[in-house]
N, C-alpha and C positions, 0 to 999 in steps of 0.2 A: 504494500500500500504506500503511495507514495507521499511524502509531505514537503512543504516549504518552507524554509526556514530563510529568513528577510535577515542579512548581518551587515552590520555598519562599521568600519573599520576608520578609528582617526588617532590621531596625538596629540588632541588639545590636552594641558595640564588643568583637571579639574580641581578648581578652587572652592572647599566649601567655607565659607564666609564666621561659620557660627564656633567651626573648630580654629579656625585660624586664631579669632578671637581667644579663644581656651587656650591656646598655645602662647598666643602674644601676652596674655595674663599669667603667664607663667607653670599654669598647673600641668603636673605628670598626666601622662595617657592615663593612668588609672584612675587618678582625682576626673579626667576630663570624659570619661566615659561614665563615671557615674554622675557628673553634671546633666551629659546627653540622655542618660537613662529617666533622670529624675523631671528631664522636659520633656518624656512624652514621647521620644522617637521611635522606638520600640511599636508602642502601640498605631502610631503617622503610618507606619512603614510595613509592621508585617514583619524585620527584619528579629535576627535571634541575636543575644548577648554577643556570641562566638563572631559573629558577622559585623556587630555593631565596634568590637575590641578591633580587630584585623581592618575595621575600615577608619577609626580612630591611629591605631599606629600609621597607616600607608600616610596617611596627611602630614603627621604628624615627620614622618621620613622628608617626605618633599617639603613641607615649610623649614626644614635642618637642613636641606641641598640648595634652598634656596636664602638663607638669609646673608650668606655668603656675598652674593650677587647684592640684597637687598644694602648690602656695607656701602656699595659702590652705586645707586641706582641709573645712571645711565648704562652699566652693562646687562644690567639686567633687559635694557633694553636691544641689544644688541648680539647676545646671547644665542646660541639656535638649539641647546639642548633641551628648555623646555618650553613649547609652544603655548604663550599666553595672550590670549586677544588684550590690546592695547588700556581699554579699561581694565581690566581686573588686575594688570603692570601698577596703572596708578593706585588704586583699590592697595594692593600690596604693599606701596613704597608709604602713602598717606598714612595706611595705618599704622606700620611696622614704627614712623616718628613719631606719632601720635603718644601723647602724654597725659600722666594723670598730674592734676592740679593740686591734691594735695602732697605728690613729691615731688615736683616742681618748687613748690612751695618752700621744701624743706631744702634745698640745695643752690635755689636763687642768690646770687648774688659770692656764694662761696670758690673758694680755686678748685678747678677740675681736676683734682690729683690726688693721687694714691690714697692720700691722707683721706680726702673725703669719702674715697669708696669703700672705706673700713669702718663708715659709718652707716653705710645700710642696711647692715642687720638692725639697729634701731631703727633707722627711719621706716622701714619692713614692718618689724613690731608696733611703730608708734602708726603706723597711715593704714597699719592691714593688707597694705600691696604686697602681694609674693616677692620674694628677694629676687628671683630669677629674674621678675619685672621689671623691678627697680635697677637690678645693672644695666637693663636692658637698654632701660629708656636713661640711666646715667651715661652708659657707654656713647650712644648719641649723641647727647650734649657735648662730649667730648671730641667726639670725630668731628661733629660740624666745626666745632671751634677750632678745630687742630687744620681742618682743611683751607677754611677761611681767613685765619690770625695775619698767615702774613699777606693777604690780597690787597689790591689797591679798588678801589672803585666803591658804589653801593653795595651794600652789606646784602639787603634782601637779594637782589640781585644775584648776586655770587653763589647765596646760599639756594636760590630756585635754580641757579643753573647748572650745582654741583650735584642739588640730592632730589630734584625734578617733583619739590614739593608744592601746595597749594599757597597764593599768595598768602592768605591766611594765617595758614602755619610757616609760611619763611619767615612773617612776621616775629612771630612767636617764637624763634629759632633765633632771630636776631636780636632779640630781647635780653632774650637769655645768655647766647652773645658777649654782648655790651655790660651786663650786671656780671658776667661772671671775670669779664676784661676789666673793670671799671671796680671791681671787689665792693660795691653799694655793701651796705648793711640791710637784711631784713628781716633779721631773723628775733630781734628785739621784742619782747613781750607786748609794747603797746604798739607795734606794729601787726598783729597778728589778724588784726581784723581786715588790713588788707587783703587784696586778692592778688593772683597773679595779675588778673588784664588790667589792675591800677596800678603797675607795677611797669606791665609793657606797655600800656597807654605813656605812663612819663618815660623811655626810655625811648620811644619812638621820636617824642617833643626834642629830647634830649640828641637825638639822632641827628633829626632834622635841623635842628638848632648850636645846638654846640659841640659839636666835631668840627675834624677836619673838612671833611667832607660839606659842613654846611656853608663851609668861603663859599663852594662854587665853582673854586679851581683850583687843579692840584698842578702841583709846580709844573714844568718844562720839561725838568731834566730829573724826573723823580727817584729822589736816593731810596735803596732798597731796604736802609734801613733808617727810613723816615718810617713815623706811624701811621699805623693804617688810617684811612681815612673817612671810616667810618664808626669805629673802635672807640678810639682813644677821642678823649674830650680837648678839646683848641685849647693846650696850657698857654698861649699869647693873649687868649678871649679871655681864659680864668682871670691871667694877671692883671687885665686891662681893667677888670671888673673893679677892683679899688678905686678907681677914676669915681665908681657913680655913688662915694660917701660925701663928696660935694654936697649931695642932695639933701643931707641931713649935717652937714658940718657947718654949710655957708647958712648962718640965720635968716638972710633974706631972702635964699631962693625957699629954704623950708616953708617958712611963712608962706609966699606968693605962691607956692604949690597947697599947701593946705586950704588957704583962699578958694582957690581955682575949683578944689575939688569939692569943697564944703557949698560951695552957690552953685555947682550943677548939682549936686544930692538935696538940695535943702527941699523939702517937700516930697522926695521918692523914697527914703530910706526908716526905715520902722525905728532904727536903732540910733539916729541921726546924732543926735547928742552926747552918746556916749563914744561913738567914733568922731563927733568933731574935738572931743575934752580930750581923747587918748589920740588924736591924728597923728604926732609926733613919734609917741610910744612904736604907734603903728607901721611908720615912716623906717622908722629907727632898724626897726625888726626887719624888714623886708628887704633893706638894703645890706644890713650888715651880714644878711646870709650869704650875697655876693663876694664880699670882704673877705667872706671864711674862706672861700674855696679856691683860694691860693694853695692852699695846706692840702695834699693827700690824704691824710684820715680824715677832715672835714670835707673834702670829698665822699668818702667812705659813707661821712656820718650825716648826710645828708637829707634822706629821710627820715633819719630819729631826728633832728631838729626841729623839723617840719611836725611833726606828730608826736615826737614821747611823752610830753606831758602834759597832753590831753587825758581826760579820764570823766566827763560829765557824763551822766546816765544814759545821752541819748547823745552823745558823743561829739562835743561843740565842733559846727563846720566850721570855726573859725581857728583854728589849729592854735599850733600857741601863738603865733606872731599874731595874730587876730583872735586872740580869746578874750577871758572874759573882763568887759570894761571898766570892772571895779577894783581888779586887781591892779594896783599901780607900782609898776618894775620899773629900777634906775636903771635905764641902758646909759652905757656911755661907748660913744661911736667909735673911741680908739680900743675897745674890748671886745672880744669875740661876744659874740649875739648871748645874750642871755632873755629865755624867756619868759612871763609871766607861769605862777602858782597855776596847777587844775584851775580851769572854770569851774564853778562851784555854783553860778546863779546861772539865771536867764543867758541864752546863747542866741546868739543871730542869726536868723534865716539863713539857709542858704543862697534864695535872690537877693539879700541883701547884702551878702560877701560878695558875691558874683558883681553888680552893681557898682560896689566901693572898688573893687580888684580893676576892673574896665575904668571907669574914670580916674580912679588913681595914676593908672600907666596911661592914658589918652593926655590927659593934664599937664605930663611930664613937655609934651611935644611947643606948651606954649609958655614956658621959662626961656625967657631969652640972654637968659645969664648960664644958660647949660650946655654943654656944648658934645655932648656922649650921645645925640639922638640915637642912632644907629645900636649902638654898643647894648643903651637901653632896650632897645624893641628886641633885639635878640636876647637877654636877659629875662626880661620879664613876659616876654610872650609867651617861653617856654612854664616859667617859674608859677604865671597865673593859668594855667591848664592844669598845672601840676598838680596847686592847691585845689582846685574846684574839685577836680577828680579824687581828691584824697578827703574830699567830703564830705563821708555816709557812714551808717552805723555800721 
């Protein structure tokens, strides 16, 4: 009796999406097949325990022959030994960098070295991510950085062009980047309420604004061991930044700037009077931050400035250089920034920081005894994105 049997013969490499994940998460086939058991596949499928283990290992083989390639992702592209249609290439590379936020979190801003990956056993313990995960997605952090450190040009850039990631995540790649080039602090106790993306939002600003790369042009005849130009923050910008204690040094421009700012606010601002009595204070604080970042650890310490001794219940937007009005702190402009006690009372809106932060730096533009415009908008353009964003519970 005769019968027909219909067979399809090909060498596409099948990608199943949900083991991948299991895999990139770090768990053993054994842990990852009773994950698959306990979703139900078994019953989806028909299939047997026996069937469902041997189809868990085969994957489990090719995503290990493949992460090789995955080190390098343009050859993965280029590769003929396993046939993968061009989506599920990117699907593989997107995910393979993809990161968790809260070990992100834990390693932001720290050196990528030895030292630190002897600390993922805890960060494991402390975040719950499997260890395996956690080098995984450590190990990354470090290749991009290793590949990109010495490049010249835009950072995102280099990094979509090297690991053929999503702008998105080049982003987020360059962030990371920049805080781990730049050694930031974040790991500070009253830092913790940050997030990553407030964290890559200012280091973006930060990007864009004060690097090298933010002149616009890189020399002529570029020394190979000048710094990168996207990396490393403009130490010529930093130093220049002393220039804008004028602002708060000269009494006349002080005044004529407080002026300025207090008759555009007068009638929009809730809190008007307690920022026109402290303007100076306020003056004081946001320029002297400038001032600090001559110094390497005041680089470093940059956002504990900005934020450590905040602590109001519902977390003053106005950080410390802008906290609370009743607190009155001696700054004196030849001393590093010192900032006022916790807010303790009533805090200021957020549009009303917002408000003060924009006509403060607009104001700056119609002193005619100042003579740093430039200097300024690059300074404080960056500096007030920074605070807004750094302003939520």
């Amino acid at each position: 009796m005769a019968s027909e049997l219909d067979i399809f013969v090909g060498n596409t490499t099948l990608i199943d999406e949900d083991v991948y994940r299991l895999w990139l998460d770090g768990y053993s086939v054994s842990d990852a097949v009773a994950l698959r058991v306990r979703s139900g596949i078994l019953e989806q499928t028909g299939a047997t325990a026996a069937v469902l283990q041997s189809d868990t290992m085969d994957h489990y083989r090719t995503f290990q022959m493949l992460e090789r390639l995955l080190h390098a992702p343009p050859k993965l592209l280029h590769q003929l030994i396993f046939q993968i249609p061009p989506s599920r290439q990117a699907l593989l590379i997107e995910r393979y960098y993809a990161f968790d936020e809260a070990f992100v979190r834990e390693v932001l801003g720290k050196k990528l070295s030895k030292g630190t990956k002897k600390d993922l056993d805890d960060i494991s313990t402390k975040t719950g991510i499997t260890l395996k995960s956690c080098r995984r997605q450590f190990d990354n952090f470090k290749r991009v950085f290793k590949v990109v450190e010495e490049m010249r040009g835009s950072l995102v850039d280099n990094i979509q062009q090297h690991f053929l990631l999503s702008d998105r995540l080049a982003r987020d790649y360059a962030a990371i980047v920049f805080f781990a080039n730049n050694r930031f602090e974040t790991g500070k106790k009253k830092l913790q309420y940050l997030s990553f993306g407030d964290f890559a939002f200012c280091a973006e600003l930060m990007i864009q604004n004060w690097t090298l790369g933010a002149v616009g042009e890189a020399p002529t005849d570029p020394d190979p061991q000048a710094d990168d130009m996207d990396m490393d923050l403009d130490k010529e910008f930093l130093q220049d930044l002393k220039e804008l204690k004028v602002l708060v040094a000269d009494k006349d421009l002080l005044d004529l700037h407080k002026s300025l700012v207090c008759t555009a606010l007068r009638g929009k601002l809730g809190v008007f009077s307690e920022m026109e009595a402290n303007f100076k204070n306020l003056s004081r604080g946001l320029v002297n931050v400038a001032a600090k970042l001559t110094h390497n650890k005041d680089v470093r310490d940059l956002f504990v400035d900005l934020v450590e001794k905040v602590s109001c219940p519902a977390r003053c937007p106005l950080i410390p250089i802008l906290a609370c009005p009743w607190a009155v702190p001696v700054l004196d402009v030849t001393s590093d920034p010192q900032f006022v006690e916790p807010c303790r009372s009533d805090h200021w809106p957020l549009n009303d920081v917002r408000l003060f932060l924009n006509q403060y730096s607009a104001s700056v533009h119609s002193l005619d005894g100042f003579r740093h415009q430039a200097l300024w908008d690059r300074y404080m353009g960056t500096l007030r994105g920074c605070l807004l964003r750094l302003c939520h519970d």
